[in-house]
C-alpha positions as protocol buffer text, in pm:
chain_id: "A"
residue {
  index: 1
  type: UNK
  ca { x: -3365 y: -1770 z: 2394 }
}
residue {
  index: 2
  type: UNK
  ca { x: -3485 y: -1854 z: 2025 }
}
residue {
  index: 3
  type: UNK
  ca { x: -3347 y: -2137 z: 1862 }
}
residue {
  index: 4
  type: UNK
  ca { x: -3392 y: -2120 z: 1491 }
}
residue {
  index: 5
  type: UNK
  ca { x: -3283 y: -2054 z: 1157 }
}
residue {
  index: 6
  type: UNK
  ca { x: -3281 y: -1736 z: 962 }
}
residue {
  index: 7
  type: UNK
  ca { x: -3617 y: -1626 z: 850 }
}
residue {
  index: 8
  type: UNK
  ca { x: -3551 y: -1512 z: 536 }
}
residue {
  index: 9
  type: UNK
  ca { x: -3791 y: -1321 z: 234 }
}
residue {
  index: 10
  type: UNK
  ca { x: -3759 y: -1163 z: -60 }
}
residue {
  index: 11
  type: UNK
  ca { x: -3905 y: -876 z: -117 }
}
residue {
  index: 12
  type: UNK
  ca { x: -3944 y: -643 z: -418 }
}
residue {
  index: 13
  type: UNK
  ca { x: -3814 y: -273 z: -334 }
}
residue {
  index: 14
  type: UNK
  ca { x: -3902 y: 50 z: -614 }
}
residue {
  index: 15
  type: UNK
  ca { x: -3862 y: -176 z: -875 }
}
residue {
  index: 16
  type: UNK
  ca { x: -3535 y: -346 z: -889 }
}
residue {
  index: 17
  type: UNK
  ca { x: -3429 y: -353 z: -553 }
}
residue {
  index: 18
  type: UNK
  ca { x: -3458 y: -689 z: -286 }
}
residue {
  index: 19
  type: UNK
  ca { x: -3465 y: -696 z: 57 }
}
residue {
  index: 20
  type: UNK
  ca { x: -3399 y: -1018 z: 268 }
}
residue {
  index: 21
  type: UNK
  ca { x: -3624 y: -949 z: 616 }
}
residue {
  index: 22
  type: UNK
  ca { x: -3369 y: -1174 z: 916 }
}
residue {
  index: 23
  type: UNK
  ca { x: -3575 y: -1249 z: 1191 }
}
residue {
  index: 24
  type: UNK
  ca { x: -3396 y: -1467 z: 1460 }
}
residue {
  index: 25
  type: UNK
  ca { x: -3145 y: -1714 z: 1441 }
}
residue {
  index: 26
  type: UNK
  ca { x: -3160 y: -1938 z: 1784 }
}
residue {
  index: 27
  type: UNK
  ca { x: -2949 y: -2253 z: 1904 }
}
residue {
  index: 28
  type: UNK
  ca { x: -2763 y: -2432 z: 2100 }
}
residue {
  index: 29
  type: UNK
  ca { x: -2503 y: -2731 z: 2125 }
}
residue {
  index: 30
  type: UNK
  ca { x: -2260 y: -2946 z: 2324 }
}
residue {
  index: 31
  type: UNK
  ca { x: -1937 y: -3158 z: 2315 }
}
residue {
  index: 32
  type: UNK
  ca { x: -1808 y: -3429 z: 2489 }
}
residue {
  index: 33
  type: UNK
  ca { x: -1405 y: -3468 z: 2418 }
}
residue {
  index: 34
  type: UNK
  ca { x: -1344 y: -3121 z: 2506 }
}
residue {
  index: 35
  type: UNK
  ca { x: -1552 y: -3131 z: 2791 }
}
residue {
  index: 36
  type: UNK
  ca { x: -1862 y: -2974 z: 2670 }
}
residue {
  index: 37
  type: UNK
  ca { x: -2098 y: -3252 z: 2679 }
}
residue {
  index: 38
  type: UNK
  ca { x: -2104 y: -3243 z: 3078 }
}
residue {
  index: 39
  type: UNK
  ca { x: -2169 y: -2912 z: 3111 }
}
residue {
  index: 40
  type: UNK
  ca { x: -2534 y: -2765 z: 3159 }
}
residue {
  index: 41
  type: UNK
  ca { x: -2721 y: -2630 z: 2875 }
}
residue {
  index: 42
  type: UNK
  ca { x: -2635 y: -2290 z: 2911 }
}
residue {
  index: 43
  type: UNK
  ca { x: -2295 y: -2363 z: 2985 }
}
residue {
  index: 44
  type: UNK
  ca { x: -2297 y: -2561 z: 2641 }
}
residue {
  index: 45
  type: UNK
  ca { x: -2420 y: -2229 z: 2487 }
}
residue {
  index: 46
  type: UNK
  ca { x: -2177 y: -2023 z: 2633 }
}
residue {
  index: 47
  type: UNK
  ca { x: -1914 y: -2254 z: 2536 }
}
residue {
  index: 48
  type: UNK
  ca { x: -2007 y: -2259 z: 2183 }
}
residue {
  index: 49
  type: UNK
  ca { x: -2013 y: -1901 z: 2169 }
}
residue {
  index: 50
  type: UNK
  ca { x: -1741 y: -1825 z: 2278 }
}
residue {
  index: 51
  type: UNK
  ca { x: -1594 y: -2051 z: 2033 }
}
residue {
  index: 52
  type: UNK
  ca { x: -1768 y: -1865 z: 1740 }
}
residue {
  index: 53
  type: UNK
  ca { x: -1627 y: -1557 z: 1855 }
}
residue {
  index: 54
  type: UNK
  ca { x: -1306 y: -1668 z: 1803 }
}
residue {
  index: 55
  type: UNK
  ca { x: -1307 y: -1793 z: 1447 }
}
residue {
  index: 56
  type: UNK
  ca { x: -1168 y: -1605 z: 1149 }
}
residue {
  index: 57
  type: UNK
  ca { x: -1432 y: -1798 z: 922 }
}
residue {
  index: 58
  type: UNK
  ca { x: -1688 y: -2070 z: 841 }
}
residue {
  index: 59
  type: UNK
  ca { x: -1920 y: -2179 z: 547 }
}
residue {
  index: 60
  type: UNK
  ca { x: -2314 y: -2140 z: 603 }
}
residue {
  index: 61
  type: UNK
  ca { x: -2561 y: -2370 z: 398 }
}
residue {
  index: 62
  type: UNK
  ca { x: -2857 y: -2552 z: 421 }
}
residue {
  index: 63
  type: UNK
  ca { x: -3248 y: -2482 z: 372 }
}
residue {
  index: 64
  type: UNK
  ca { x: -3590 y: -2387 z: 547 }
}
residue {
  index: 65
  type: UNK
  ca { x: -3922 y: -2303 z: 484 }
}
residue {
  index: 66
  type: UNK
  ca { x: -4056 y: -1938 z: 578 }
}
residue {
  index: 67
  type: UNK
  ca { x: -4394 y: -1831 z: 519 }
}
residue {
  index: 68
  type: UNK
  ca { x: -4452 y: -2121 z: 328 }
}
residue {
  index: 69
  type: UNK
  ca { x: -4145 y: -2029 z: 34 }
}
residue {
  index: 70
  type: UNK
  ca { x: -3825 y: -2260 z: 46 }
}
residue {
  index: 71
  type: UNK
  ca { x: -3556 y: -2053 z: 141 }
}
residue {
  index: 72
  type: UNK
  ca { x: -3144 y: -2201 z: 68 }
}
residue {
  index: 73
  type: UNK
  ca { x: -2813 y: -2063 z: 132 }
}
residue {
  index: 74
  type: UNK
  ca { x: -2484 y: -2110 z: 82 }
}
residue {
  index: 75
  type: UNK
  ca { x: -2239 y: -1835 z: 240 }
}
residue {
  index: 76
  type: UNK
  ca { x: -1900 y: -1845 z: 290 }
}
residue {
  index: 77
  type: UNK
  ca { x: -1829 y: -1588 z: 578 }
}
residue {
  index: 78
  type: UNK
  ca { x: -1503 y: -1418 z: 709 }
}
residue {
  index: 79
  type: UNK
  ca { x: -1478 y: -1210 z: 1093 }
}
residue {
  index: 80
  type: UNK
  ca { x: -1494 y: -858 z: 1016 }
}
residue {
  index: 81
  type: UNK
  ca { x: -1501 y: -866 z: 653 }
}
residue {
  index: 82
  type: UNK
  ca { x: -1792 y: -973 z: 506 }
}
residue {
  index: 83
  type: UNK
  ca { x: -1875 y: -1273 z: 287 }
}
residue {
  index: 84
  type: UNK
  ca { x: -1998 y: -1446 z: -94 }
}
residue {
  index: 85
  type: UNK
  ca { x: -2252 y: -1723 z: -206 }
}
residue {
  index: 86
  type: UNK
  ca { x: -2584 y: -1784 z: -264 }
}
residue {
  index: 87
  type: UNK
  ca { x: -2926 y: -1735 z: -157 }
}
residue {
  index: 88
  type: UNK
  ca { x: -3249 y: -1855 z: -331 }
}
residue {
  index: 89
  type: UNK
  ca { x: -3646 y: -1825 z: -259 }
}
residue {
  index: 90
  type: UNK
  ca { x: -3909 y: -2066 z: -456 }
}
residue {
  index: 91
  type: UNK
  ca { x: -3605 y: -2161 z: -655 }
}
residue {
  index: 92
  type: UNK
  ca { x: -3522 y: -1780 z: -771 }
}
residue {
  index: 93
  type: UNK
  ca { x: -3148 y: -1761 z: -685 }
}
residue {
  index: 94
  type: UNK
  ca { x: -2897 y: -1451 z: -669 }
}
residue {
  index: 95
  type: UNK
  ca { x: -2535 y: -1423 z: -555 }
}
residue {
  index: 96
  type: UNK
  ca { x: -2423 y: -1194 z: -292 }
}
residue {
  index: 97
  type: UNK
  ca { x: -2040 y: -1050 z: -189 }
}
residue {
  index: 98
  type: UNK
  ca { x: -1990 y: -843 z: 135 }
}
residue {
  index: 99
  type: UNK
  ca { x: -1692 y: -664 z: 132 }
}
residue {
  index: 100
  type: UNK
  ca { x: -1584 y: -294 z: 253 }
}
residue {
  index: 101
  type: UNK
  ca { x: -1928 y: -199 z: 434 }
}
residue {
  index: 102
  type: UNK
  ca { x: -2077 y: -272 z: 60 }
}
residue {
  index: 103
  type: UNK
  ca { x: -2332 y: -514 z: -74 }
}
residue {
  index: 104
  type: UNK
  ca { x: -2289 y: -661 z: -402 }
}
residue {
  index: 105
  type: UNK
  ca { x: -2595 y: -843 z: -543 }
}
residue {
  index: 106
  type: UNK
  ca { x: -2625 y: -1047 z: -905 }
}
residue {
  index: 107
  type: UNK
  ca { x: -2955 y: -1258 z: -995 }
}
residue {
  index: 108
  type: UNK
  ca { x: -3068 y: -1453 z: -1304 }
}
residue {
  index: 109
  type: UNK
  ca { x: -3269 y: -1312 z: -1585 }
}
residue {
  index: 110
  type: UNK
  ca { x: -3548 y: -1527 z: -1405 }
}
residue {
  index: 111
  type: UNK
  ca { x: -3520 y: -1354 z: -1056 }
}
residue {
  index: 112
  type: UNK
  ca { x: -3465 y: -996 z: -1228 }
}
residue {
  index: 113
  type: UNK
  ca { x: -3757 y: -1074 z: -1384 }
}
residue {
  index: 114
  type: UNK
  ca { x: -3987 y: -1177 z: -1103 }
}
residue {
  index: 115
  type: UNK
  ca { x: -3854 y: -880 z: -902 }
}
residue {
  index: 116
  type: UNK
  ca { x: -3831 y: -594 z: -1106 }
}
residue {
  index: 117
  type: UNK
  ca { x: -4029 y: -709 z: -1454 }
}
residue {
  index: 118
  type: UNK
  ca { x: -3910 y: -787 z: -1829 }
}
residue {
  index: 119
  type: UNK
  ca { x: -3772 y: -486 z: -1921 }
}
residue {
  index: 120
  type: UNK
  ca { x: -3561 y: -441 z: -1618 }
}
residue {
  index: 121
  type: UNK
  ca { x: -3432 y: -792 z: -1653 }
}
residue {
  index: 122
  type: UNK
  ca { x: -3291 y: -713 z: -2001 }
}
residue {
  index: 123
  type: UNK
  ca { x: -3139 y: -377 z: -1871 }
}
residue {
  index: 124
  type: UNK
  ca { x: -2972 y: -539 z: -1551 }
}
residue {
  index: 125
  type: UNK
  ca { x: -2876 y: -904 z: -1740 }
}
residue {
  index: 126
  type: UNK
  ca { x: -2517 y: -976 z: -1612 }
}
residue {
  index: 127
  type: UNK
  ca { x: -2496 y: -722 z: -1378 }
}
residue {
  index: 128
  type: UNK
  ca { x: -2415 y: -662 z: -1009 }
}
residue {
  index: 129
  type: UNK
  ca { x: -2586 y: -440 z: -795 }
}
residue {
  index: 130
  type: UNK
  ca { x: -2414 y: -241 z: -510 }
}
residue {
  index: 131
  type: UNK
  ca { x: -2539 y: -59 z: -216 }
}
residue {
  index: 132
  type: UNK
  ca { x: -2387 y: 19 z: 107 }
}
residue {
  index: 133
  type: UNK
  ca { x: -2445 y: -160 z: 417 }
}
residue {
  index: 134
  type: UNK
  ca { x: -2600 y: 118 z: 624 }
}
residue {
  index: 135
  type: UNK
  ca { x: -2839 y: 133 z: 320 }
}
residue {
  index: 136
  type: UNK
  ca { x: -3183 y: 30 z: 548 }
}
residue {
  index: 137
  type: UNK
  ca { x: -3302 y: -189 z: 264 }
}
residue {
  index: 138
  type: UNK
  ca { x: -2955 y: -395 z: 284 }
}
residue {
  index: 139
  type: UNK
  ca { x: -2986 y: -470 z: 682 }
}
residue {
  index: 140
  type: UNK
  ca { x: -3115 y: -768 z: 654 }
}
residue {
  index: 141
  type: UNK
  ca { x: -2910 y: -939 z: 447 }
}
residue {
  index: 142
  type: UNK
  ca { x: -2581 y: -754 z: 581 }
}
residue {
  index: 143
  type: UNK
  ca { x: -2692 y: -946 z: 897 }
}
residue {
  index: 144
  type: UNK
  ca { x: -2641 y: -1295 z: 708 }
}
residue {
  index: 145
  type: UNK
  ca { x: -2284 y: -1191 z: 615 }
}
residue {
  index: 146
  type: UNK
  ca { x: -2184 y: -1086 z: 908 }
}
residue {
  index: 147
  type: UNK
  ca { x: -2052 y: -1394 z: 1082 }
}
residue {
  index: 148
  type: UNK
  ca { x: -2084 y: -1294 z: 1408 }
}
residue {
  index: 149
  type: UNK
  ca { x: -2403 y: -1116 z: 1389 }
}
residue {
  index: 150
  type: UNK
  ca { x: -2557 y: -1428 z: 1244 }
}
residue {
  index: 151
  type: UNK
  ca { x: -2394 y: -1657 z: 1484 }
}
residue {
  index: 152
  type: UNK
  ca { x: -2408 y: -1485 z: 1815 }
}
residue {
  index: 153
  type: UNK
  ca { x: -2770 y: -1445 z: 1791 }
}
residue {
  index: 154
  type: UNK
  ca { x: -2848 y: -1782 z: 1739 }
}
residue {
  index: 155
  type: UNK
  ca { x: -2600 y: -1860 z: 2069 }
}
residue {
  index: 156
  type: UNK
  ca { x: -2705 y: -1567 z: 2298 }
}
residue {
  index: 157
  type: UNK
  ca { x: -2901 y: -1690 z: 2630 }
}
residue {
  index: 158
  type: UNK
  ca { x: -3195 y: -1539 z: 2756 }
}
residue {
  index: 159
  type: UNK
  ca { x: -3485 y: -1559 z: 3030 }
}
residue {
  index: 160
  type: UNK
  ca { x: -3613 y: -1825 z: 2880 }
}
residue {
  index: 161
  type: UNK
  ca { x: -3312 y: -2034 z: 2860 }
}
residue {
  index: 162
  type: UNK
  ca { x: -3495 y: -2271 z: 3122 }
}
residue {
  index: 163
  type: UNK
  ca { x: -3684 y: -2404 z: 2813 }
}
residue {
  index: 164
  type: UNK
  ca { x: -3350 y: -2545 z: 2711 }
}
residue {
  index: 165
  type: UNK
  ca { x: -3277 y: -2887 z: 2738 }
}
residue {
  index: 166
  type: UNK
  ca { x: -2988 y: -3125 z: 2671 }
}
residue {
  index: 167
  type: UNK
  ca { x: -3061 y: -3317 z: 2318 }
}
residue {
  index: 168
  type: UNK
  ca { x: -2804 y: -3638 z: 2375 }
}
residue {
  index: 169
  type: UNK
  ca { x: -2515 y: -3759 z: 2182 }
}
residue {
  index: 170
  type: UNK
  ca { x: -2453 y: -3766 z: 1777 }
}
residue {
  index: 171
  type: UNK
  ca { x: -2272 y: -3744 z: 1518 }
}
residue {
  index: 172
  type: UNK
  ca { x: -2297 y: -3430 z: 1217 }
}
residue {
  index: 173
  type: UNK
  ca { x: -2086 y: -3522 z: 910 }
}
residue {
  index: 174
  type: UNK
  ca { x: -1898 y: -3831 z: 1114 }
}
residue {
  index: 175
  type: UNK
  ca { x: -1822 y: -3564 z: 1379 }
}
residue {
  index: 176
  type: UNK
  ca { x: -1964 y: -3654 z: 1745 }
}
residue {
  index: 177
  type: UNK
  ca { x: -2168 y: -3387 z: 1887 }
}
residue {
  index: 178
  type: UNK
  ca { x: -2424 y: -3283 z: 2137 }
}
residue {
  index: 179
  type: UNK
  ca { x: -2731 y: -3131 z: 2123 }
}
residue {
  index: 180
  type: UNK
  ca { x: -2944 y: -2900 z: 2324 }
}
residue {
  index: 181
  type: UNK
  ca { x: -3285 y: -2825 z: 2205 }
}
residue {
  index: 182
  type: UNK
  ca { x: -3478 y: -2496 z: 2293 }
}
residue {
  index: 183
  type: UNK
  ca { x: -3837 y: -2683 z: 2383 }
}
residue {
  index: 184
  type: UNK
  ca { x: -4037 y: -2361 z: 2267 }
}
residue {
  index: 185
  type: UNK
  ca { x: -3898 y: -2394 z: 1909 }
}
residue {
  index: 186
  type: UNK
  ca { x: -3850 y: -2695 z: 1849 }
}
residue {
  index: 187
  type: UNK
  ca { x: -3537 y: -2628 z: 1724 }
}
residue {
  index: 188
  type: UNK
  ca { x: -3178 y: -2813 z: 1816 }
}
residue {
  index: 189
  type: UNK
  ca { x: -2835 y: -2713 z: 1757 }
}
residue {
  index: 190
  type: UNK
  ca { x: -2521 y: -2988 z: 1739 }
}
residue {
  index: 191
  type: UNK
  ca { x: -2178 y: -2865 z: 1848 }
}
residue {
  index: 192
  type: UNK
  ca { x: -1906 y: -3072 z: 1807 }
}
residue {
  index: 193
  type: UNK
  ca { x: -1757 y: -3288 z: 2103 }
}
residue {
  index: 194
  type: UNK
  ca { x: -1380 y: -3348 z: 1999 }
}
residue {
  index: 195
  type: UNK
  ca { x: -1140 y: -2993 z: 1928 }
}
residue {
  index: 196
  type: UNK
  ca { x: -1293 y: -2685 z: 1922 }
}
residue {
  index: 197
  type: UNK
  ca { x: -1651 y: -2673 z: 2056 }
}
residue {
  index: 198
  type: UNK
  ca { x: -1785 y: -2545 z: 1710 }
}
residue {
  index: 199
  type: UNK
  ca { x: -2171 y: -2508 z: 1675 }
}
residue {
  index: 200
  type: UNK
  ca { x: -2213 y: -2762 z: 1356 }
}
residue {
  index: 201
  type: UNK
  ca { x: -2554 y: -2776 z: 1255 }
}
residue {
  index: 202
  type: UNK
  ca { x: -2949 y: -2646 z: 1375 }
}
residue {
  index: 203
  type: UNK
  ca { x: -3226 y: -2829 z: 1280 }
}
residue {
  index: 204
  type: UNK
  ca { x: -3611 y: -2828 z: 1334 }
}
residue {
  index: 205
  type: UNK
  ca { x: -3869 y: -3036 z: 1261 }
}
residue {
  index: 206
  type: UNK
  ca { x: -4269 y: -2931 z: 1128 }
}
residue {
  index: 207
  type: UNK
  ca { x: -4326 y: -2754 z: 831 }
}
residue {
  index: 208
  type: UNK
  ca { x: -4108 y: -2430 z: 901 }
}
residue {
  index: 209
  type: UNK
  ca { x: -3825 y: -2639 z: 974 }
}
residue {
  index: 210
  type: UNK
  ca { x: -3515 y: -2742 z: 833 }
}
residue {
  index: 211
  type: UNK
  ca { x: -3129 y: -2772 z: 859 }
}
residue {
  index: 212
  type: UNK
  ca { x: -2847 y: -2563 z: 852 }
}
residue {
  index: 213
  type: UNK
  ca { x: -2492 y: -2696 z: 873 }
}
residue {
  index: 214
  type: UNK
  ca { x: -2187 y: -2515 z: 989 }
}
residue {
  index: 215
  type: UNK
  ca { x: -1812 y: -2607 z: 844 }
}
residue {
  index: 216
  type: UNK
  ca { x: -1536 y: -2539 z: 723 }
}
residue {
  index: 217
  type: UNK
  ca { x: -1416 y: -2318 z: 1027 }
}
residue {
  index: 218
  type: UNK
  ca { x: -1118 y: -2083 z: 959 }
}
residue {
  index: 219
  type: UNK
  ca { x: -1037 y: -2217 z: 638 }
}
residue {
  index: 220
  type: UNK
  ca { x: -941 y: -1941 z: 420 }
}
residue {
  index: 221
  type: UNK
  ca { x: -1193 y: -1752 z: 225 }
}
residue {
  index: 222
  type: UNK
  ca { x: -1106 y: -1462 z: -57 }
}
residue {
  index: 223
  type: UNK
  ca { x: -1372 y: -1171 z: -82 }
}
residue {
  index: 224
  type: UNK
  ca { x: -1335 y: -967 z: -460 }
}
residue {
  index: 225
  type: UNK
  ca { x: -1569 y: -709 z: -495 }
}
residue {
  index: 226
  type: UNK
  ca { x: -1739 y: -710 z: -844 }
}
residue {
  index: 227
  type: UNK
  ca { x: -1616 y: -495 z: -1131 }
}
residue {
  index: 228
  type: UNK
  ca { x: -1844 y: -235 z: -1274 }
}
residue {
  index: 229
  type: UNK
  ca { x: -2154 y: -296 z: -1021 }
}
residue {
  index: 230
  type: UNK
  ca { x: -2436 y: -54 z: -1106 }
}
residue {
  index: 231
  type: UNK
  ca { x: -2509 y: 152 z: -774 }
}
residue {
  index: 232
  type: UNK
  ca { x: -2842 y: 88 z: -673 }
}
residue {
  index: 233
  type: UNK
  ca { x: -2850 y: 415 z: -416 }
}
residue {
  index: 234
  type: UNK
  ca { x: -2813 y: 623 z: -745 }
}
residue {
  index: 235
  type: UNK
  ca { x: -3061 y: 414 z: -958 }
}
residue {
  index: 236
  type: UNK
  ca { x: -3285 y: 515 z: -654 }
}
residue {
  index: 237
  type: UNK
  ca { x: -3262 y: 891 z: -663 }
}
residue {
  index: 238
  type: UNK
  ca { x: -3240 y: 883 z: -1084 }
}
């Protein structure tokens, strides 16, 4: 089972468009009030999972390092709807809205710029760009607003869930929590002890690591697609 973050990149596609490449979210976690913290590792997974499969919402944020560029987010997701924030590589940020199978995107002058040159930048100032989810080019980053596609990776078991190991006792944000860490990634995810057995934060150490918290579950989130967002799948056959 892999137990890590999103891998996420930015990548320039014919000229104006971005693509962010997911490779595999991984964890784990545990709790102790609600009777997780005695169970085995992969009963600790299973219990978090199935707790993620039952919530309406959460908000995503936190950073990492892939392929040497530090990656943040900040996403706001809701079950079967979609999601908003932010995302940012090497400091170039952009917003993002997932709503009705379509992708909304909106970046600085400075990340226009770097991705699609000067000219474009001026032409696309302000704007959002739209495309629609089963756009092949939008995959990726339909993945990271799609709360159960990002979560339920990160808490599906494997063959190799032997490498998983139980982490001990903490807190995340004042919360208590328990950990199990997947020993071939390095990576360990916290899941709260007391209510709900909510997966709370992953972490790993060495220099592709990083943190990513999980809160806010259920709490009401609105989704409003953008007004006027220039459609990128027409851009690409003009």
């Amino acid at each position: 089972m892999p137990l890590w973050l999103p891998s996420v990149r930015l990548l320039p596609v014919t000229g104006i468009l971005l693509v962010l490449a997911v490779a595999a979210l991984g964890g784990c976690g545990g709790s102790s009030g609600n009777g997780v913290a005695s169970k085995s590792p992969t009963e600790i997974v299973a219990a978090a999972k199935t707790a993620v499969d039952g919530a309406s919402a959460v908000h995503v944020s936190g950073s990492t390092v892939t392929g040497g560029s530090p990656i943040t987010l900040d996403l706001s997701l809701v079950t079967g709807k979609g999601g908003r924030g932010r995302l940012a590589e090497n400091g170039l940020s952009f917003e993002v809205i997932e709503i009705d199978n379509t992708i909304y995107i909106s970046g600085s002058s400075a990340f226009y710029t770097h991705f699609a040159g000067p000219a474009a930048a001026q032409l696309l100032h302000g704007k959002w760009l739209k495309a629609s989810t089963s756009n092949a080019s939008f995959a990726g980053l339909s993945s990271l607003t799609d709360l159960h596609k990002l979560l339920d990776a990160a808490l599906t078991t494997g063959p190799n869930s032997s490498s998983l190991v139980a982490a001990g006792m903490s807190t995340v944000g004042g919360q208590p929590v328990v950990g199990v860490k997947d020993t071939t990634q390095n990576g360990i995810l916290y899941v709260a002890t007391t209510g709900t057995a909510y997966p709370l934060e992953i972490t790993k150490g060495g220099t592709g690591g990083g943190t990513i918290t999980f809160s806010e579950w259920n709490r009401p989130v609105t989704l409003t697609a953008p007004a006027n967002a220039v459609d990128i799948e027409q851009l690409q056959k003009g």
